[in-house]
N, C-alpha and C positions, 0 to 999 in steps of 0.2 A: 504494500500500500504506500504511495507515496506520502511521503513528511510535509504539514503543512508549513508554508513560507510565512512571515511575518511578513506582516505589509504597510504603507504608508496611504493613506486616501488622501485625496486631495481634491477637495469639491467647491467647483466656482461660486465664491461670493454673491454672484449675482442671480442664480440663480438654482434654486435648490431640489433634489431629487436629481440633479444631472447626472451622468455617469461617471464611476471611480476611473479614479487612473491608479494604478498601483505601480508600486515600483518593489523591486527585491533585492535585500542585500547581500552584497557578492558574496559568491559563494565558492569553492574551492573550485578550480577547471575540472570539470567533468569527461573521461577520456575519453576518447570516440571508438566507437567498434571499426574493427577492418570491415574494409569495404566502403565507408561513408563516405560520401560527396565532400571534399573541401573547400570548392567555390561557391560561394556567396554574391551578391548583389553586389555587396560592398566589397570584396576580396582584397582592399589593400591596408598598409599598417596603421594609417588612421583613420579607418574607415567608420561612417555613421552606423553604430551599432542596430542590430533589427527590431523591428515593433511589430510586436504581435497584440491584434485586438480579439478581445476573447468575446462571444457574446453569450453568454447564461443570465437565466432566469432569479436564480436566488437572490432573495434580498439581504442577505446575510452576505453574502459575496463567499458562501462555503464551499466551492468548487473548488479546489486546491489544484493550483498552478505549480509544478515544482521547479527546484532553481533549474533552471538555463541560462547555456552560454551560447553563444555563436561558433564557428571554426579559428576566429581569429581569438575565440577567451573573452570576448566580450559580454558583458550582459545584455541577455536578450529584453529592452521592454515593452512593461505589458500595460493593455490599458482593458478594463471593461465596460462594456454594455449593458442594460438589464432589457433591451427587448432592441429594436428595427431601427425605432425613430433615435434613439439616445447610440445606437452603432453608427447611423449615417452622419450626424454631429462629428464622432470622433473618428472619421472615417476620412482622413487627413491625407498629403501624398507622402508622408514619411511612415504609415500603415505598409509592410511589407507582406502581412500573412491575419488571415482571418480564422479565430477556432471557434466554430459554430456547434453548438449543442443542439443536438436533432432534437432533442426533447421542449425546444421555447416553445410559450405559449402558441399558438399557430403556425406551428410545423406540420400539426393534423396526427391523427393518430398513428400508430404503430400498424405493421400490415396485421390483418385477419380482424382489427377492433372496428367497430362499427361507425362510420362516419357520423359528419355532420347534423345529418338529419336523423341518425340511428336504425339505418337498415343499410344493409350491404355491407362490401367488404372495401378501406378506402380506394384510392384511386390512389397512381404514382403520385402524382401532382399533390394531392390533396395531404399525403404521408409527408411530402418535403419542399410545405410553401412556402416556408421560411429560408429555407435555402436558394430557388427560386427567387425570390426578394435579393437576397444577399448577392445574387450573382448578376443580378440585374443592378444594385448598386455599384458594384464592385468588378467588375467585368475585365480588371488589370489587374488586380489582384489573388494571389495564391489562398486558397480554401483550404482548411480541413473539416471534417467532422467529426462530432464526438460523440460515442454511442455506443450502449451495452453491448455487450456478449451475445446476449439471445437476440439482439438486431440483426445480425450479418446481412438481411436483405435487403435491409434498407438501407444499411451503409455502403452495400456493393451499388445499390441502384444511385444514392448521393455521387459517389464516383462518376459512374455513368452520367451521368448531368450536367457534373462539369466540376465537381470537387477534385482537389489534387491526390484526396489521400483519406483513410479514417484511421479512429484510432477507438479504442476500449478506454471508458471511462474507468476501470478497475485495475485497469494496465498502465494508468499512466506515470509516468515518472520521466526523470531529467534527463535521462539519455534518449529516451526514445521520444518526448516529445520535440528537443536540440535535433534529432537527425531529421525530423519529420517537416519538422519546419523548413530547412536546409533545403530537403530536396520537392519539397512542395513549390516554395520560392525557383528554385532550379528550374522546375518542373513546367512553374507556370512562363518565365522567362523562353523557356525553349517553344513552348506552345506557342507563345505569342509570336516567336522569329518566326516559326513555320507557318502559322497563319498567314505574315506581312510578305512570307516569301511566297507563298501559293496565292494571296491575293497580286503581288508584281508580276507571277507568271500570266494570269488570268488578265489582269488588265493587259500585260503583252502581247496576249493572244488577241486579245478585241484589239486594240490596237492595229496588228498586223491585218488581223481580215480584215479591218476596215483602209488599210491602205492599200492593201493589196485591191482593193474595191475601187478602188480610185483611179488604178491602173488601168490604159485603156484596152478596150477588146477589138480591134481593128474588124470593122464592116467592108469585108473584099468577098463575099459569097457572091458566085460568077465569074469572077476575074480569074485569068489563069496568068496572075501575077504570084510568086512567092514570095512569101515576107517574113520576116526573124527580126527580133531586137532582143538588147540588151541592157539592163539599166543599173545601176549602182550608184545608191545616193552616197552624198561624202558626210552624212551626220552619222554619226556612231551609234549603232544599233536603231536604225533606221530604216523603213522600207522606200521613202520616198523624202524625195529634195527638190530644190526649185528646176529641175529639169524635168521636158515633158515633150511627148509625143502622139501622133496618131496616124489613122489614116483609116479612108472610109473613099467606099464606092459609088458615087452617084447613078442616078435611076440611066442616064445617058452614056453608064458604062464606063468614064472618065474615072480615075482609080486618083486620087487625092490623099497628101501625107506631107508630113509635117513634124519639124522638131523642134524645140525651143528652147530657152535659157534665162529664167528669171535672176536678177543679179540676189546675192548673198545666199545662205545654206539653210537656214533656221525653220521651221515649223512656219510662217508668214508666208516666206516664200514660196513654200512647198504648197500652202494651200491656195497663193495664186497661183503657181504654176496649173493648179487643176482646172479652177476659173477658166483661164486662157484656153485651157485644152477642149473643159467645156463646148464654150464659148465658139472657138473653131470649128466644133465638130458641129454645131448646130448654124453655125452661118456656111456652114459649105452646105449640107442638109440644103441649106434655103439658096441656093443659088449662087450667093457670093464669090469669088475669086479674085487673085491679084491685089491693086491697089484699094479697090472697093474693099476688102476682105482685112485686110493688114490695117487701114484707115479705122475701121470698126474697131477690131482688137484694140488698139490703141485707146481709144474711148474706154473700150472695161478695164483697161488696166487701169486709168487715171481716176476713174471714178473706185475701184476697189483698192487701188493700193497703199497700205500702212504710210507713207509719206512721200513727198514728193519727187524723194532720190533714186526709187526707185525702177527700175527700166528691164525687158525682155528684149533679149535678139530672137530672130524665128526665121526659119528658112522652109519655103512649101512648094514642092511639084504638086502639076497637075498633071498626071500622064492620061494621054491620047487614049481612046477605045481599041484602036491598034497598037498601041503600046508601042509605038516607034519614035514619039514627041512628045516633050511636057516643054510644061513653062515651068521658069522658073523666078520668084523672086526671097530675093534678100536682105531681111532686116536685122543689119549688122551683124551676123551669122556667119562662119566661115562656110567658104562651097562645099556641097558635095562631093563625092569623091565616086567615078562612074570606071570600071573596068567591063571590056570586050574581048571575043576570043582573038588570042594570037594578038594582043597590044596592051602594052603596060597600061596598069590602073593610073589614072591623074586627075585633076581637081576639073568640075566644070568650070567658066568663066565666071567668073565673079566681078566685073566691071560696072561699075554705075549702080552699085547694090546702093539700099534707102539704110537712112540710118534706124537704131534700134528704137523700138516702139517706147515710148514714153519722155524720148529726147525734145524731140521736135514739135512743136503743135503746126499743123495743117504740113506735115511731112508728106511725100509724096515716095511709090515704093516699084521701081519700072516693072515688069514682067516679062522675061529675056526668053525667048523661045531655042529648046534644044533638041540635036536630031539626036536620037539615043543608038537606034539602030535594031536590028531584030531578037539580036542575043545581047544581052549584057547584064548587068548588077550595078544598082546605083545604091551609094552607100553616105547616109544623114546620118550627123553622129554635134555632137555639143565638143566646149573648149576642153571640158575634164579632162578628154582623151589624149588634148595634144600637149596639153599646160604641165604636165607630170616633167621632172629635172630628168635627166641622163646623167647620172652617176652621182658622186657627191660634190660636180660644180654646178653652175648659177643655167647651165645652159637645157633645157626645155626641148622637147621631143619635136615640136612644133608641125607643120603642116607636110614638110616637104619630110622630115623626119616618118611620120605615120604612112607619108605614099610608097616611102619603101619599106615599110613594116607590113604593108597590107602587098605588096608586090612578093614578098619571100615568103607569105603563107599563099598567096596565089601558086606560087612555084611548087610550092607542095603539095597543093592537088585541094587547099581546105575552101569552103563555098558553105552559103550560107551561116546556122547558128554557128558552125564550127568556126570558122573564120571570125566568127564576132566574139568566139569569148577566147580565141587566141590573141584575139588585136588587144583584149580588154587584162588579158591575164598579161601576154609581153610589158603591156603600157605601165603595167604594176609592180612588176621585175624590174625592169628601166630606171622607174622611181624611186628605188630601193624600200617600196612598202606601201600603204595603201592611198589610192590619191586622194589629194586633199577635197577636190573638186567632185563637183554630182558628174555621173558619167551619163549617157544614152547615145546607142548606137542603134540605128534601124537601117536593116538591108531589103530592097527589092529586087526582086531579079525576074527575067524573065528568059524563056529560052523557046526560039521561035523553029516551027515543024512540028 
């Protein structure tokens, strides 16, 4: 049986019936059994010793608490409650651990005793409302309970609920309440990381579908054009950045696409860059093309964008119904880059291109018409790709750089995705790591026969 502790009360001046605080005098260190937990909350030399609030019923305060120490030899203190409302009062953030007596007034009976109303047998709930209460108070805080011998059911079921642990009111004593506390505290700490981390997973994963959502689904049903992209935002742990792409098949068979580049990396960006993409996809839909089309866009950007420094370059073919002509224009965008059989890959012309959307007001955007030819691959892609250093000087992969990186996977027989996540994986070797920049690479191809 444990030895009762002497105790000090200390009840607020102001008002009276409040709940005891006790305190107990040190006692000799109490050894710990092998195997016990030795980190604590507080685990260092001058650490704020633990508090434990007890909540029983007696008004005598005869539940005998016996002495505890902590792992570091501290005394553990104690403060009590005599019912809910005088726990929530002392129910402080320097409260480490709650010992809840399944027996307070409205815990509800014991299983097999007859409820409330006096017929039947009680209900989970109704046996551990008070705990319930308490966990609902306290919901960061480590639980015990405290409960006879002939209970076991209802202190496995408190467990189950959300207690950390029970204990026998006949059993108790200083070692076993000091270890209990320990790893109940321990216990609720780890609970709570794995909650925060299963909840970071969960928001990660909506997160990702939802950007993944955002991603566009290119409309070429009928086109016997082929098409591959590849994208790589430059924010860390991120599916999308201010880079963005499309393409979509008009009713008149005209096969339409598009890349862009909203300036900076950030979550703003990234969600104009979708606007933009939007926005394109529904004014080509409606007819738009060329300067009419780039003129537009320009307008959404100024009215959606975070502030006024902000600017997109965009570059958009139209290809031909026979797939032998697009147009093309350029808003501050570097060219395309267009390879045919039996002749090196190289840039389309890029002369008299408009400057980038957001620059200029009443900017004008030419539309340069090109013969593509019957067989070829034309390849849209953002600066991410070319802006990456070559080695560890100052000097950048740059335009003329990438036409021979895509010429030497040509030489190897690579075409399509393959091609696009070798041009993307080289550009990242090069750089010695991952680019700083959003990347997007879109290939068309066609092959005629």
């Amino acid at each position: 049986m444990p030895v009762p502790v002497p105790r000090q009360r200390e009840t607020p001046a102001t008002e009276s019936g409040q709940a005891v605080l006790h305190t107990v005098a040190p006692p000799a260190p109490v050894a710990l059994g092998a195997g016990v937990a030795q980190a604590t909350p507080h685990a260092t030399p001058h650490a704020t010793p633990l508090t434990l609030l007890v909540i029983e019923d007696d008004p005598a305060g005869g539940l005998t608490v016996p002495e505890i120490l902590d792992a570091d030899g501290h005394r553990i203190r104690l403060r009590t409650a005599r019912n809910l409302t005088e726990a929530e009062r002392l129910l402080t953030p320097d409260v480490h651990c709650i010992l809840l007596d399944l027996d307070l007034p409205g815990s509800g009976p014991r299983t097999g005793t007859a409820g409330i109303t006096g017929a039947g047998t009680a209900t989970a709930v109704e046996q551990l409302s008070a705990l319930h209460q308490v966990l609902r108070l306290a919901p960061r805080h480590a639980v015990l309970v405290l409960t006879g011998e002939d209970d076991v059911e209802r202190a496995a079921e408190a467990v189950r609920v959300g207690a950390q642990d029970f204990l026998f009111r006949d059993e108790l004593d200083g070692r076993l309440l000091s270890r209990a506390i320990r790893y109940a505290v321990e216990r609720k700490r780890a609970d709570i990381a794995q909650y925060k981390l299963a909840e970071s997973k969960l928001r990660a994963q909506e997160n990702a579908r939802l950007e993944r959502g955002l991603l566009p689904t290119p409309l070429l049903e009928g086109s016997d054009l082929r098409f591959a992209a590849r994208y790589r935002p430059g924010r860390s742990r991120a599916l999308l950045g201010g880079d963005f792409y499309d393409a979509v098949r008009t009713p008149d068979g005209t096969v339409h696409a598009m890349i862009g580049d909203v300036c900076g990396h950030g979550p703003d960006e990234a969600a104009l860059g979708v606007e933009l993409r939007i926005a394109w996809r529904a004014l080509t839909l409606a007819g738009l093309c060329g300067d009419d089309l780039l003129a537009t866009l320009q307008e959404v950007l100024e009215v959606e964008r975070p502030c006024e420094e902000i600017f997109a370059t965009l570059c958009t073919v139209d290809i031909a119904p026979d797939g032998r002509r697009a147009g093309l224009c350029l808003a501050g965008h570097p060219a395309p880059l267009i390879s045919r059989p039996g002749r090196r890959a190289q840039l389309l012309p890029y002369e008299n291109s408009g400057p980038a959307l957001g620059l200029l007001p009443r900017a004008r955007w030419p539309r340069r018409q090109v013969e593509l030819g019957g067989t070829w691959s034309l390849m849209l892609y953002t600066d991410g790709l070319i802006e990456g250093r070559i080695g560890e000087g100052r000097e950048r992969l740059g335009q003329d750089g990438m036409v021979e990186m895509i010429n030497r996977h040509l030489d190897r027989g690579l075409s399509g995705e393959g091609l696009l996540e070798a041009s993307v994986t080289e550009a990242r070797r090069l750089n010695g790591g991952e680019l700083t920049d959003d990347v997007a690479v879109v290939l068309l191809s066609r092959a005629e026969g």
